[in-house]
C-alpha positions as CSV (number, residue, x, y, z in Angstrom):
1,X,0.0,0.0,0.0
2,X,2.8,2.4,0.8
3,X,4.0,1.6,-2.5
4,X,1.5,3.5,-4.1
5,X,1.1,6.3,-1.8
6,X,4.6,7.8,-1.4
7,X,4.9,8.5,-5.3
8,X,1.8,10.1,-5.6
9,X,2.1,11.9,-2.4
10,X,5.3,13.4,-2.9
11,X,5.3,13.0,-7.0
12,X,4.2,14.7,-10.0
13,X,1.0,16.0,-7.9
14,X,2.9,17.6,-5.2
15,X,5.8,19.0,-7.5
16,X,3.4,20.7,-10.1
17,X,1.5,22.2,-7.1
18,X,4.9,23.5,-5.7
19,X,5.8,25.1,-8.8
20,X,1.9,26.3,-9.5
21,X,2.3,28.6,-5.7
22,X,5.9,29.2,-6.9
23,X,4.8,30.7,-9.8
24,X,1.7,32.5,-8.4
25,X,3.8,34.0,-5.7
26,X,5.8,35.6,-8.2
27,X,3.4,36.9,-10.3
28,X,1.3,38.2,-7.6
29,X,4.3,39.3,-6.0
30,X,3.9,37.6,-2.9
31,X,6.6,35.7,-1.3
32,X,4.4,34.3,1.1
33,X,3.1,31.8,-2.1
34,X,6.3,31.6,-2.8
35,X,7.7,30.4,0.4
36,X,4.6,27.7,0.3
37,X,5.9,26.4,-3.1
38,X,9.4,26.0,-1.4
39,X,8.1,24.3,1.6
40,X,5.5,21.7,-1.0
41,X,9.0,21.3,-2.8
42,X,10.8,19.7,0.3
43,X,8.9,16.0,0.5
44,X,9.5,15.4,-3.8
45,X,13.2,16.7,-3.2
46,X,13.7,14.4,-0.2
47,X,12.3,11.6,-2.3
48,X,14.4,12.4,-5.5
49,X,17.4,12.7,-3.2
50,X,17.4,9.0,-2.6
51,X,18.7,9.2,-6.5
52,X,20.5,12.0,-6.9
53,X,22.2,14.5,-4.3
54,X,22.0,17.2,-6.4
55,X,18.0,17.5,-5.3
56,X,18.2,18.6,-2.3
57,X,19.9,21.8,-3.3
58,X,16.8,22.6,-5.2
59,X,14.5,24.1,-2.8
60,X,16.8,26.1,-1.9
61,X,17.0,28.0,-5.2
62,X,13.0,27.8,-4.2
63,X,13.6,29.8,-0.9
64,X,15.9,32.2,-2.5
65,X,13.0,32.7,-4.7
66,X,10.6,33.3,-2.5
67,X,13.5,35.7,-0.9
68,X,14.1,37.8,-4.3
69,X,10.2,38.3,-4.3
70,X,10.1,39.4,-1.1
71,X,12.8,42.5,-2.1
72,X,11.1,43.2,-5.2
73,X,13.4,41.0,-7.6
74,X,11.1,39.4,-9.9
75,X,13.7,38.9,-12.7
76,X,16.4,37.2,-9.8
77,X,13.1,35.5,-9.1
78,X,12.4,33.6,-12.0
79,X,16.3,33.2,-12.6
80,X,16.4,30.8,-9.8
81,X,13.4,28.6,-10.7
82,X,14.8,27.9,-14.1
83,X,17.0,25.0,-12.4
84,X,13.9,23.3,-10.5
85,X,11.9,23.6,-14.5
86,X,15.3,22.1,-16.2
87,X,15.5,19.1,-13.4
88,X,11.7,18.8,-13.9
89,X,11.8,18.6,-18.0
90,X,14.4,16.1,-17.8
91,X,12.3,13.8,-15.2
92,X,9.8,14.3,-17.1
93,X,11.6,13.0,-20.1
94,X,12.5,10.1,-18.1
95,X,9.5,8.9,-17.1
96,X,8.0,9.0,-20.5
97,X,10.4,7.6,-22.2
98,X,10.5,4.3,-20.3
């Protein structure tokens, strides 16, 4: 049963919806959304860590996000999600190619 639930607790749900209040926040200018979308990000990145280290840098690029908005940097922003939407395409790219 936990075989099933783990992946689509912390997959492709809770990662779009992370990037969905990411996104939102930024837009809106409101780091608050932003700072949810970081914290949603933590369970997928602890998960995709088991296969890669390199994941659990990427909420922080999330936070520092969330940080830029809160200053008013909404390019720096967006600068720093671009490495959460690369690691996303290519798992995405991996799963449906299998």
């Amino acid at each position: 049963m936990t075989d099933f639930l783990i992946p689509m607790l912390f997959g492709w749900p809770m990662i779009s919806l992370s990037l969905g209040f990411t996104f939102a926040g930024i837009l809106l200018k409101r780091s608050t959304l932003s700072l949810v979308g970081a914290v949603l990000f933590l369970p997928p990145a602890w998960y995709l860590s088991l296969y890669s280290a390199f994941s659990l840098i990427l909420p922080l690029c999330l936070f520092g996000s969330a940080y830029a908005v809160s200053k008013g940097k909404s390019g720096l922003a967006f600068l720093l999600i671009v490495p959460i939407l690369i690691v996303t395409s290519w798992l995405a790219y991996i799963v449906l190619t299998q």
